[in-house]
C-alpha positions as CSV (number, residue, x, y, z in Angstrom):
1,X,-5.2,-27.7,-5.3
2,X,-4.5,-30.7,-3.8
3,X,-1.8,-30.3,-1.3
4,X,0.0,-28.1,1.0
5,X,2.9,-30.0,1.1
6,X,5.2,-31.7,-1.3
7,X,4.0,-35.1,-0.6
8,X,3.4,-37.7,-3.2
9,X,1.9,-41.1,-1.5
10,X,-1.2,-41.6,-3.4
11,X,-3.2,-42.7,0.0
12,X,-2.7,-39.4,1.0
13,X,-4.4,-37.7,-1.7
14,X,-8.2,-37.4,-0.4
15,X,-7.0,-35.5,3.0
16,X,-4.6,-33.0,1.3
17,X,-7.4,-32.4,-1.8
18,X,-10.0,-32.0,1.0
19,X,-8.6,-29.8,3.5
20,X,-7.2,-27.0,0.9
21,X,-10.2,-26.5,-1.5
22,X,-12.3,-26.1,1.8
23,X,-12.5,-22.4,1.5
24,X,-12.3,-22.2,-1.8
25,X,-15.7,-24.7,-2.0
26,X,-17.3,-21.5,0.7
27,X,-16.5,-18.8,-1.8
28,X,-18.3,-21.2,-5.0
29,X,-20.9,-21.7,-2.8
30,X,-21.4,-17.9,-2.4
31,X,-20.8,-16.8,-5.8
32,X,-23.3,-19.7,-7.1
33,X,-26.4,-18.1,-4.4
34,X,-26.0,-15.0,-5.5
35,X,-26.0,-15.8,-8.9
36,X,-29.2,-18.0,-9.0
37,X,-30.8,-14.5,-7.5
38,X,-30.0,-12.6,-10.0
39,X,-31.0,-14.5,-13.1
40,X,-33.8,-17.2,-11.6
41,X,-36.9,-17.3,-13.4
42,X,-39.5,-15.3,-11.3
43,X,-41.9,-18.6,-11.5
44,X,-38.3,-20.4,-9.1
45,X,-39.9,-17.9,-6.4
46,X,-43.3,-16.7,-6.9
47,X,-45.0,-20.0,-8.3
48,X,-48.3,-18.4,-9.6
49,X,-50.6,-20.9,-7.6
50,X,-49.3,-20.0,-4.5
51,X,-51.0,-16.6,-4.3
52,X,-53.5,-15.8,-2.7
53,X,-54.6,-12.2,-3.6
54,X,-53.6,-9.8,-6.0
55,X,-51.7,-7.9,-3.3
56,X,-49.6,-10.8,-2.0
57,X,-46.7,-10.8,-5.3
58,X,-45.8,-7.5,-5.2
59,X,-45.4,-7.5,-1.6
60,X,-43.6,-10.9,-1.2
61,X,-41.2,-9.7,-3.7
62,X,-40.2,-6.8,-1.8
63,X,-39.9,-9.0,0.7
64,X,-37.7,-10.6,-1.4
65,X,-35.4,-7.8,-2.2
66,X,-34.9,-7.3,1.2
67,X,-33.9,-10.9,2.6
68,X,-31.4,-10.5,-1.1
69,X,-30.2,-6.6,0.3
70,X,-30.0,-8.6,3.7
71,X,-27.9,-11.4,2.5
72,X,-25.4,-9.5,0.7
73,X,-24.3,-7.7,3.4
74,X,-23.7,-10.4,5.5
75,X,-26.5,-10.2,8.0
76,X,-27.4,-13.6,7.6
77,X,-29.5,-14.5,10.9
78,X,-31.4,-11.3,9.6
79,X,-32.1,-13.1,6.0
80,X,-33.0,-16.2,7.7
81,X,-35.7,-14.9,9.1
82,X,-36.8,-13.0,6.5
83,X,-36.4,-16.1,3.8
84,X,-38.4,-18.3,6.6
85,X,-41.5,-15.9,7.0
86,X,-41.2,-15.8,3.4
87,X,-41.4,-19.3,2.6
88,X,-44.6,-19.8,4.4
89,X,-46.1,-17.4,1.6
90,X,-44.6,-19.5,-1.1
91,X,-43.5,-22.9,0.0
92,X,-42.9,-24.4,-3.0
93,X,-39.7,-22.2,-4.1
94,X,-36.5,-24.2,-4.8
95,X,-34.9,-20.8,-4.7
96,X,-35.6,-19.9,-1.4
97,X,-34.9,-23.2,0.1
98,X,-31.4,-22.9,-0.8
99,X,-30.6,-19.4,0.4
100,X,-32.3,-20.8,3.5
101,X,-29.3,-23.5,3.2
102,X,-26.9,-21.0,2.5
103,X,-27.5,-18.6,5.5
104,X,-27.3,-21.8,7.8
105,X,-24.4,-22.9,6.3
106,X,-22.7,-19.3,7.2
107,X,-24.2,-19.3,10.6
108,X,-22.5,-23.2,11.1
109,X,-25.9,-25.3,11.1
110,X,-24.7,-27.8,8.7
111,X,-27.5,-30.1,9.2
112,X,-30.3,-27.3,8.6
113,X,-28.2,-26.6,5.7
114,X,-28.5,-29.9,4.5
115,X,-32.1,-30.3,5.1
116,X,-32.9,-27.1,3.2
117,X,-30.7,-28.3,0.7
118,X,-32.1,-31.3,0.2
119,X,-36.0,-29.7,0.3
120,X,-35.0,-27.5,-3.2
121,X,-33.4,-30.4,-5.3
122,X,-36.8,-32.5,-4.1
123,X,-39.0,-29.1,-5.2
124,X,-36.4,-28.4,-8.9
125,X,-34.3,-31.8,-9.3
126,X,-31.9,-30.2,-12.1
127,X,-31.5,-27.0,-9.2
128,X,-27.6,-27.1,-10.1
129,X,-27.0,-24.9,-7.3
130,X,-28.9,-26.7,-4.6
131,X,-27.0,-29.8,-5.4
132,X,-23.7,-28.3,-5.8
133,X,-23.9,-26.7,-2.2
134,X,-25.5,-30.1,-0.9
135,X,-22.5,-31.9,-2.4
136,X,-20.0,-29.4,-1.3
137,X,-21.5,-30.0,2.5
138,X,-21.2,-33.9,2.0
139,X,-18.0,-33.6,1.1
140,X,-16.7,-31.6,3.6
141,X,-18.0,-33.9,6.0
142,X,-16.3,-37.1,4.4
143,X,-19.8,-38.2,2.8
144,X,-18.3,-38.8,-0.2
145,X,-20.4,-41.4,-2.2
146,X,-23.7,-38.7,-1.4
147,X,-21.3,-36.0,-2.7
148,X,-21.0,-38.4,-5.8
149,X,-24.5,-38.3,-6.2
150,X,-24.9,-34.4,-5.9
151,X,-22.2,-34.2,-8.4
152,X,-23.5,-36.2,-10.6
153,X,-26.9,-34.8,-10.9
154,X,-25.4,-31.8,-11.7
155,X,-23.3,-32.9,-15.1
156,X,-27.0,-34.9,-16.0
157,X,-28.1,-31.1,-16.2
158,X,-25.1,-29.7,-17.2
159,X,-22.3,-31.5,-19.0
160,X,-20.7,-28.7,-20.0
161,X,-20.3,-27.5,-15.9
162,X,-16.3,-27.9,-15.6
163,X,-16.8,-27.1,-11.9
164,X,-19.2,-29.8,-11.4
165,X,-16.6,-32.3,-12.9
166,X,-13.9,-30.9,-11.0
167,X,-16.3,-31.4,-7.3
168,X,-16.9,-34.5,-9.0
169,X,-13.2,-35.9,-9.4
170,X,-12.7,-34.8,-6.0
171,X,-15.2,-36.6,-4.4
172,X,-14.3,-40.0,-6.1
173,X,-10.6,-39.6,-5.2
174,X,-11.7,-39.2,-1.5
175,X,-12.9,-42.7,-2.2
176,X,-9.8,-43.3,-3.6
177,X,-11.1,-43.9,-7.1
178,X,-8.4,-42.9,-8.6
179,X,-9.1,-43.6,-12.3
180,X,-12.8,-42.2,-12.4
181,X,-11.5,-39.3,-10.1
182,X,-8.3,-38.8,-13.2
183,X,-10.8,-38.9,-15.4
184,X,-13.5,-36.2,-15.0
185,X,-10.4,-34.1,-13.7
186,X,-9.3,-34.5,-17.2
187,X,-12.3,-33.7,-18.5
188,X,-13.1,-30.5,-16.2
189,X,-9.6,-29.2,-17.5
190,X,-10.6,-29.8,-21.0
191,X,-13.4,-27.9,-20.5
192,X,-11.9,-24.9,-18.8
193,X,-8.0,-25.0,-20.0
194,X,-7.3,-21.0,-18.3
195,X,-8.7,-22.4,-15.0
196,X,-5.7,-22.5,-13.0
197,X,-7.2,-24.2,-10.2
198,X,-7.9,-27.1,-12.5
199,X,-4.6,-27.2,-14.0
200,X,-2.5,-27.1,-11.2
201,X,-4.7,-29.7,-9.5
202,X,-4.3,-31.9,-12.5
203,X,-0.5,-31.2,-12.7
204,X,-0.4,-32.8,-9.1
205,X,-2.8,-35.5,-9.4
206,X,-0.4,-36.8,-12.6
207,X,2.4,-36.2,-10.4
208,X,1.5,-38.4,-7.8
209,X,0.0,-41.1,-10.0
210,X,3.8,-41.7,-11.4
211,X,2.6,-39.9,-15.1
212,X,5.1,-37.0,-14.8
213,X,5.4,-36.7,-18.6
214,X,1.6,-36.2,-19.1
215,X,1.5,-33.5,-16.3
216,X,4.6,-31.5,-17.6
217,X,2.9,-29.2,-20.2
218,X,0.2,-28.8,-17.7
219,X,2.2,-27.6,-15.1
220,X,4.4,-25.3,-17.9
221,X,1.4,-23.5,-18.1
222,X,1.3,-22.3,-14.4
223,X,4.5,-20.8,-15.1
224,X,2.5,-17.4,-16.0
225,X,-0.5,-18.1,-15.2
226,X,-3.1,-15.7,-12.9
227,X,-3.6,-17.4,-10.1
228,X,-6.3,-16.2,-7.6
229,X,-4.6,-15.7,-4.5
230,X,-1.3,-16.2,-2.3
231,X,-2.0,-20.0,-1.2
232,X,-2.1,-20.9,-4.8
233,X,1.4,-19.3,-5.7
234,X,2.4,-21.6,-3.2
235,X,1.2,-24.6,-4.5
236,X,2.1,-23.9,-7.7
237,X,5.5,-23.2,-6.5
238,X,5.8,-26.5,-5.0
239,X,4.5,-28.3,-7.9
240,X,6.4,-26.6,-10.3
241,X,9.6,-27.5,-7.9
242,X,8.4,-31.0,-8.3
243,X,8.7,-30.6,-12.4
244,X,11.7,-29.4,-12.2
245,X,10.8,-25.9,-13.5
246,X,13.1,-24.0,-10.4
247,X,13.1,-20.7,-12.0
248,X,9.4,-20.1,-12.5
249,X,8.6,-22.2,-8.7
250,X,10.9,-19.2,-7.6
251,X,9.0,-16.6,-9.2
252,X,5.8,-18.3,-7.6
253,X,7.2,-18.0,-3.9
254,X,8.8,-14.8,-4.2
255,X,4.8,-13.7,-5.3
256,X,3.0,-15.6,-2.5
257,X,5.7,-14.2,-0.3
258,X,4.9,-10.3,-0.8
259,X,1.5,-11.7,-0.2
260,X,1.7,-13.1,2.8
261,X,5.2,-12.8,4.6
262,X,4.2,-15.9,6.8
263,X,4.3,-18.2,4.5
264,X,8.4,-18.4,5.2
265,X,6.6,-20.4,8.0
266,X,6.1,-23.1,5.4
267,X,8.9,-22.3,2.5
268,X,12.0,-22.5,5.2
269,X,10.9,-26.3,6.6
270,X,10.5,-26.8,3.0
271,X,13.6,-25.8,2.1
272,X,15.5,-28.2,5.2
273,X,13.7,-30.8,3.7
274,X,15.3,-30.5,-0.1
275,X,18.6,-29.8,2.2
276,X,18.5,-32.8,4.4
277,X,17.6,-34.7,0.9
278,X,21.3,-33.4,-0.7
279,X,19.5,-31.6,-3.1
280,X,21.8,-28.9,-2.7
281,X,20.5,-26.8,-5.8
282,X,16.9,-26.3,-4.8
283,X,17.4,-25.7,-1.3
284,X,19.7,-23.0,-2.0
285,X,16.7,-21.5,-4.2
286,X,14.1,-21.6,-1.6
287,X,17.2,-19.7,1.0
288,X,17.5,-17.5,-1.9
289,X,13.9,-16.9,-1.5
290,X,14.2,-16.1,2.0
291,X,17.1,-14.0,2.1
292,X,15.0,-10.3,3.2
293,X,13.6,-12.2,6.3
294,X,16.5,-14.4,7.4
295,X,19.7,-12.4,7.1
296,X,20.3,-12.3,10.9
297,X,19.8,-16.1,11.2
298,X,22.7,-18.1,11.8
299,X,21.3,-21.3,10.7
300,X,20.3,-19.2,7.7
301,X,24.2,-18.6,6.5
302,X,25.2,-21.8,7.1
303,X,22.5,-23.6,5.4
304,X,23.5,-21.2,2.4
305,X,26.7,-21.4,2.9
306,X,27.1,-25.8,2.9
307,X,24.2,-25.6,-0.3
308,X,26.9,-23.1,-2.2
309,X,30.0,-25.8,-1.2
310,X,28.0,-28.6,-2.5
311,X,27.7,-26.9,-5.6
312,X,31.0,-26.2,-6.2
313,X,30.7,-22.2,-5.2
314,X,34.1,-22.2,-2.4
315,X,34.2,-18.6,-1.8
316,X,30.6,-18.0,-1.5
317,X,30.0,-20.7,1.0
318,X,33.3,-19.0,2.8
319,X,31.3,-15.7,2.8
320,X,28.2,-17.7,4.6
321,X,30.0,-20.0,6.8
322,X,32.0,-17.1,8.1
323,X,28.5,-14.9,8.6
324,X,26.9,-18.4,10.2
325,X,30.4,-17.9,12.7
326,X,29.8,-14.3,13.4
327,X,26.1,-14.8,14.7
328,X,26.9,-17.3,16.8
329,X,30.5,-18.1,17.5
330,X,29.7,-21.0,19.7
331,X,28.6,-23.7,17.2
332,X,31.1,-25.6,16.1
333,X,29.0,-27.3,13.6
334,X,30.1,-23.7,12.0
335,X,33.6,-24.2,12.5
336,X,34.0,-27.8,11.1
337,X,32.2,-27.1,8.2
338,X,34.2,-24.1,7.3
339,X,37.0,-26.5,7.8
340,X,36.0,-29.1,5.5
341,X,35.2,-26.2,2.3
342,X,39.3,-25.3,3.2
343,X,40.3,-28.9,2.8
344,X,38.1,-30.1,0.3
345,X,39.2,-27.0,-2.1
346,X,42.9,-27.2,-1.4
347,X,43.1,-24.8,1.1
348,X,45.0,-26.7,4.3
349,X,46.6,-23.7,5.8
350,X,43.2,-21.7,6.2
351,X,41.6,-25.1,7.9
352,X,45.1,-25.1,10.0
353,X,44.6,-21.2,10.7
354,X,40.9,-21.8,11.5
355,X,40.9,-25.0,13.5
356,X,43.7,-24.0,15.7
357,X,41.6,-20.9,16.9
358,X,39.4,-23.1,17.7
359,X,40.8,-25.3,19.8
360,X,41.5,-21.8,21.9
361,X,37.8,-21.6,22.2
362,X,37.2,-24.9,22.3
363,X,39.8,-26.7,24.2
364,X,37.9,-29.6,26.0
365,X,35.9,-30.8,22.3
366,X,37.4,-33.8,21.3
367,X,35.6,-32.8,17.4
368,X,37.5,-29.7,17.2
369,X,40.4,-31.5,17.9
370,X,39.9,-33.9,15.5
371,X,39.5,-31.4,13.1
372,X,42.9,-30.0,13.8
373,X,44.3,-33.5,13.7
374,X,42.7,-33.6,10.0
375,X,43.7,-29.9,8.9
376,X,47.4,-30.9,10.3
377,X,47.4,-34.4,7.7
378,X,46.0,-32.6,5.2
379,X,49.0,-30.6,5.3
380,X,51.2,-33.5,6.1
381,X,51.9,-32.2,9.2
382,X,51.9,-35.7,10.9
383,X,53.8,-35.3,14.4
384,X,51.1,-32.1,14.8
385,X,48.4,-34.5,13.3
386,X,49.7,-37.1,15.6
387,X,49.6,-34.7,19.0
388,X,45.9,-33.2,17.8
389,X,45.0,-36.5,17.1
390,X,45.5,-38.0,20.9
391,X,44.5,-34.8,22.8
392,X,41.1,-35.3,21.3
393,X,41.4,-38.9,22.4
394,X,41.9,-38.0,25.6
395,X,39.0,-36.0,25.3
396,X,37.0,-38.7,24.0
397,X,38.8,-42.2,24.6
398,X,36.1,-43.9,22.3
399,X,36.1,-41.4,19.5
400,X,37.1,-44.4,17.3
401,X,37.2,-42.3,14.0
402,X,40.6,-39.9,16.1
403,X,42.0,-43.9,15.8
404,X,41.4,-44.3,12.3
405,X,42.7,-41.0,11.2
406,X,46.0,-41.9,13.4
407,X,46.3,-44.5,11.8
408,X,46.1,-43.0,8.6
409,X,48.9,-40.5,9.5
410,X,51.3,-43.3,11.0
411,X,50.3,-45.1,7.4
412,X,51.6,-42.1,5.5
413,X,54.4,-41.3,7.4
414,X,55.6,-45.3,7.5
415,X,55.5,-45.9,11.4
416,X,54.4,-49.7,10.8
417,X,54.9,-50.2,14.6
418,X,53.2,-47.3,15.6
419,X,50.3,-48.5,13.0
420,X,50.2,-52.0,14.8
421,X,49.4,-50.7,18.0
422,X,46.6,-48.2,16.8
423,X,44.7,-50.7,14.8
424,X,44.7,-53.2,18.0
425,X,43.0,-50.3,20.1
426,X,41.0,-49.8,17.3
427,X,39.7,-53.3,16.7
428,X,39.9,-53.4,20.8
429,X,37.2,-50.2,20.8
430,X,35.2,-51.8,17.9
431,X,35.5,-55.5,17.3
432,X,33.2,-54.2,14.4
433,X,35.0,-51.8,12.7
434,X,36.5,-53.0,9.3
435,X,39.2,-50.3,9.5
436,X,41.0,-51.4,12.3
437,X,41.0,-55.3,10.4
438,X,43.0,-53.8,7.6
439,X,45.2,-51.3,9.4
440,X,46.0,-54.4,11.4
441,X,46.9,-56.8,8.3
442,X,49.0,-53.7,6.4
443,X,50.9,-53.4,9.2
444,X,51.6,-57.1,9.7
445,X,53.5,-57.2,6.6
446,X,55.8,-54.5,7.4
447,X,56.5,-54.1,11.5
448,X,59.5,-55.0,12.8
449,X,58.2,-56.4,15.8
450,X,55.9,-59.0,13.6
451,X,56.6,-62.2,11.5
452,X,55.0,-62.1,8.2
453,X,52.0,-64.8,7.9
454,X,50.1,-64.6,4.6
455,X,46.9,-66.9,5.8
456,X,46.6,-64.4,9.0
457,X,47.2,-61.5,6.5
458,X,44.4,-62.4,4.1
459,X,42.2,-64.0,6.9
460,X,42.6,-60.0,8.1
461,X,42.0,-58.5,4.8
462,X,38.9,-61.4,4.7
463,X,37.4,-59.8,8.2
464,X,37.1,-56.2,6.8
465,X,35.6,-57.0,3.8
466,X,33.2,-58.9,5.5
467,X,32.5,-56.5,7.8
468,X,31.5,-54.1,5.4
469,X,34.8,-51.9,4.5
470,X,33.4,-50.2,1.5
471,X,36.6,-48.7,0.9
472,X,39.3,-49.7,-2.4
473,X,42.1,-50.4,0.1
474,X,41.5,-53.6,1.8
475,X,40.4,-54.9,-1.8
476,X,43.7,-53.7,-3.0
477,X,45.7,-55.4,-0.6
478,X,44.2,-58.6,-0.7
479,X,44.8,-58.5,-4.7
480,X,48.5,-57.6,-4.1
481,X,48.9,-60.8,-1.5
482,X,46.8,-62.8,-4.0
483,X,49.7,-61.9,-6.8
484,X,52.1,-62.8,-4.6
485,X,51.0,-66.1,-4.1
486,X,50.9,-66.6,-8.0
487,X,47.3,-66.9,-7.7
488,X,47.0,-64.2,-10.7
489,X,43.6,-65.2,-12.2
490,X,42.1,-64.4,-8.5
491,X,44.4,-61.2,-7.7
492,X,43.1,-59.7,-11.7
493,X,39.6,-60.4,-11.0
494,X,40.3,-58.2,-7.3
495,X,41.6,-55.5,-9.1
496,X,39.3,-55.9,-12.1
497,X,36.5,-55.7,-9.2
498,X,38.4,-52.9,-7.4
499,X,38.1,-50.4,-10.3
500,X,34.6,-51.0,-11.1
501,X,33.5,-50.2,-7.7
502,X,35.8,-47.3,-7.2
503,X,36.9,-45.8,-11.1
504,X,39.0,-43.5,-9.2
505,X,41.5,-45.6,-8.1
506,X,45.1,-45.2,-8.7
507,X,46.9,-47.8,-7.6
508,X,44.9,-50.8,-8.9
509,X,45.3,-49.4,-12.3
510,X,48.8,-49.8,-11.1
511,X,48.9,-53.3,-10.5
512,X,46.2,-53.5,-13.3
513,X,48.8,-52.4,-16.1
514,X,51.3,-55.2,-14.9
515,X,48.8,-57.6,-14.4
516,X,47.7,-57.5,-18.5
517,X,51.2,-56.8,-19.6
518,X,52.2,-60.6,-18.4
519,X,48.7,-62.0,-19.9
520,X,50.6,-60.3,-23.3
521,X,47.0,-57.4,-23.2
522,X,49.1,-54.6,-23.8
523,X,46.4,-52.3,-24.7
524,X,44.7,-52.8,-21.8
525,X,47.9,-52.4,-20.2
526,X,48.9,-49.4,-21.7
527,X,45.0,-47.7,-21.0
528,X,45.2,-48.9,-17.5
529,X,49.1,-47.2,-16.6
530,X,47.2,-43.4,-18.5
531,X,44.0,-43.7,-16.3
532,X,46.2,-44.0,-13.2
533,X,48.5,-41.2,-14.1
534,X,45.2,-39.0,-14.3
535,X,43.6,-39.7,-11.4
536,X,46.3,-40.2,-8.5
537,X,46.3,-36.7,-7.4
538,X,42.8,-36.1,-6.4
539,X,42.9,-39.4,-4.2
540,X,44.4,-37.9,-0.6
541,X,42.6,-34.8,-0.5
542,X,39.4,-36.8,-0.7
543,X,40.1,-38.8,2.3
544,X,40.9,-35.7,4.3
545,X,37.8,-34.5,3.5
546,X,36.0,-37.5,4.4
547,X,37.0,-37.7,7.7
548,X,35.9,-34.2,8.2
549,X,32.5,-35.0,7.1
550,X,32.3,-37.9,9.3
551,X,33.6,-36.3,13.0
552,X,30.5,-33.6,11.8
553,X,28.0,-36.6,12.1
554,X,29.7,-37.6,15.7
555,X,28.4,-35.5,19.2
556,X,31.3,-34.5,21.4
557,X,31.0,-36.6,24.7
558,X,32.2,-34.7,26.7
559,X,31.8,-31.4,25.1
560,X,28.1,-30.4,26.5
561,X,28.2,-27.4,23.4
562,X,29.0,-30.1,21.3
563,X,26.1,-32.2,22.2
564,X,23.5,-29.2,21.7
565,X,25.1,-28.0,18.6
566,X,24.8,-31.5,17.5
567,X,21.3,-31.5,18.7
568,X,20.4,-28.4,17.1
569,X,21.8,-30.1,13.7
């Protein structure tokens, strides 16, 4: 494995490879002792010259047996000392040497490890399991070019050892040798394809080299493979997220979840992570996942909730967002986005219903307010958008975005005066905000109290552009004055411009159709007037729902539960 975490920068590699095979390099470690006991030559422990009477073999090898019995059980200060009397019969046994490494190793004396280590690849210098464990120690202490070395010696005894070149790959991309380290990792999965360990660390390695389609099949086959405990169904999950193989990932964390319930510790973080990301689909899999432990959490339902909205699913994010409400009735990150599902699908009376309970139980927040004002317009309710609108201006005198939505509703409804003075406030707030640059030039052409000036009208238009408005309106209206002037090559490139950026349009297709129609294009014209007539009804509700998105992303001022919800966000 080489991660715990979904990580990809390749610097990163040689701490997250290191730190999770840890414990897993103890237990090979172990294994590879105990196996050495059981099938070493007798000459590895009694070396015939070093004898000294008949009596002395049978009796060191009871001796033997016992520091092996001793060992087994765990009692390793006991086998120490039997292994050290021992090797003052028979000092020359590579053998005992390194179970005299192991047992310190267990007991934490790394460096007696080492030099006992050390002492039976100089006695046997093919002892693969003297330099495996000597490597293992190396690399655990960030020695990695001596864990090179250890490696090394190993595959000169044993090319066939997949193991070895799997310690070996690890050790060279600690030294961030990437290409050798890809390479023997290659070669230890080509030489032990059902080793599951190797695959998924391969998988990852491929992953976070940028060679996705070469680790694909690889990491198909972790989709049912046995994998030896809980920690690896996690990282298998992950890196089977990271493929794209959802399904299967699910399967993996539902498994290392029944294993070990704490590992919701790691999968919920994970899944605010795809969430804050907008990638609504896998974040709603890994809440999925963590449905039996997180039913009573608020934050739960309305992360579920939002994920199912974003992916088109209205009434079961209504089901959530209403169960985030119940649990805790004073956020009113809750209430707003409830609102928004209402509005975006359609569904203004509800928002209207819900937003105007709120403003009962939440009369001095300037959002909630705002969020009536935008229920109320989405409704075309605009002298009850209008009211909401200022009492959450009151609220919150610099809540620019209550300005721009007033504006919107004195747009609609036609009260060019009205508009005047609310864009002036608005530039006046934030000599910065494009919006109030164009609410200011509309209105221009069409208050009574104000004499038409094209050059201050473009010179307007000009200003919000400039300053960023990424919106199709101010574009439009510039094209519009440029027609008027009879500057038509400039006012078809605008719209020309206008519809690239935003397909979705009407009106430029509008102005569009009459523009080709006096050029003699009447094809163009003629495609141009049928894209408009599809798209024009879609357009309002999508503003409406922006604004409710946007006075989400704003703390209430004055509103001190605003400001922690917010904070909690």
């Amino acid at each position: 494995m080489f991660s715990q975490t979904r990580g990809s920068e390749t610097g990163g590699i040689r701490k997250r490879f290191y730190k999770n095979e840890c414990l897993a390099l103890m237990r090979s470690m172990y294994l590879g002792a105990l196996m050495v006991i059981l099938v070493s030559p007798v000459s590895w422990v009694f070396p015939q010259q070093t004898t000294s009477t008949p009596d002395a073999l049978p009796s060191a090898r009871k001796q033997f047996d016992y520091g092996k019995q001793l060992l087994e059980e765990g009692k390793f200060a006991q086998a120490t000392a039997v292994f050290k009397e021992l090797v003052q019969t028979i000092p020359n046994s590579p053998l005992l040497y390194n179970l005299l490494g192991f047992c310190d190793l267990k007991q934490g004396h790394t460096d007696e490890a080492v030099v006992h280590f050390q002492k039976a690849t100089e006695l046997k210098s093919d002892y693969k399991a003297a330099h495996n464990n000597l490597g293992g120690i190396y690399l655990m202490q960030g020695r990695n070019q001596e864990a090179i070395q250890e490696f090394s010696a190993v595959i000169r005894t044993d090319p066939k050892d997949a193991q070895a070149f799997y310690n070996l790959a690890r050790a060279e991309l600690a030294t961030n040798n990437h290409e050798a380290g890809l390479d023997h990792l290659r070669t230890a999965h080509d030489l032990s394809p059902g080793n599951a360990s190797m695959a998924l660390a391969l998988a990852r390695l491929y992953l976070e080299q940028g060679k996705k389609e070469l680790g694909r099949p690889i990491a198909q086959t972790l989709t049912a493979a046995r994998l030896p405990d809980a920690s690896a169904d996690l990282e298998a999950g992950k890196l089977l997220l990271d493929y794209g193989l959802e399904d299967p990932a699910q399967d993996r964390f539902r498994s290392a979840l029944k294993a070990n319930p704490k590992f919701q510790e790691i999968l919920y973080p994970l899944a605010t992570d795809y969430f804050k990301k907008q990638n609504y689909k896998v974040a709603l899999l890994l809440l999925e996942t963590l449905k039996p432990a997180m039913q009573t959490s608020a934050i739960w339902h309305e992360l579920t909730g939002y994920s199912y909205f974003k992916l088109g699913k209205a009434a079961e994010a209504v089901q959530e967002l209403q169960k985030a409400m119940d649990r805790d009735p004073r956020n009113q990150e809750f209430v707003l986005e409830l609102a928004e599902v209402f509005v975006t699908h359609n569904n203004a009376t509800a928002a209207i219903t819900l937003m105007e309970t709120a403003a009962k139980a939440f009369p001095h927040s300037s959002r909630i307010w705002f969020g009536l004002g935008t229920a109320y317009l989405a409704e075309q309710h605009h002298s009850s958008a209008e009211a909401a609108l200022k009492k959450s201006l009151e609220l919150d005198p610099k809540l620019d975005l209550a300005y721009v939505l007033l504006g919107q509703s004195y747009k609609e409804a036609g009260s060019w005066d009205q508009l005047l003075a609310t864009a002036q406030k608005l530039i006046d707030l934030g000599p910065n905000n494009p919006t109030g640059y164009y609410y200011k030039a509309l209105a221009l052409q069409l208050a009574s109290t104000s004499k038409v000036d094209d050059a201050e009208i473009e010179a307007l238009l000009r200003k919000s552009l400039a300053l960023g408005n990424a919106e199709a309106e101010p574009h439009y209206e510039l094209a519009k004055l440029l027609a008027r002037q009879g500057r038509k090559q400039d006012a078809l490139f605008e719209m020309q411009k206008i519809v690239q950026a935003h397909p979705d349009f009407s009106p430029a297709y509008y102005h569009l159709s009459r523009l080709y129609r006096e050029r003699g294009e009447l094809e163009k014209s003629q495609q141009a007037q049928k894209t408009r007539e599809k798209i024009r009804e879609n357009e309002r509700d999508k503003v409406m729902k922006r604004m409710i998105v946007e006075i989400r992303q704003r703390p209430d001022h004055l509103d001190h539960e605003g400001a922690k919800d917010a904070k909690r966000r």
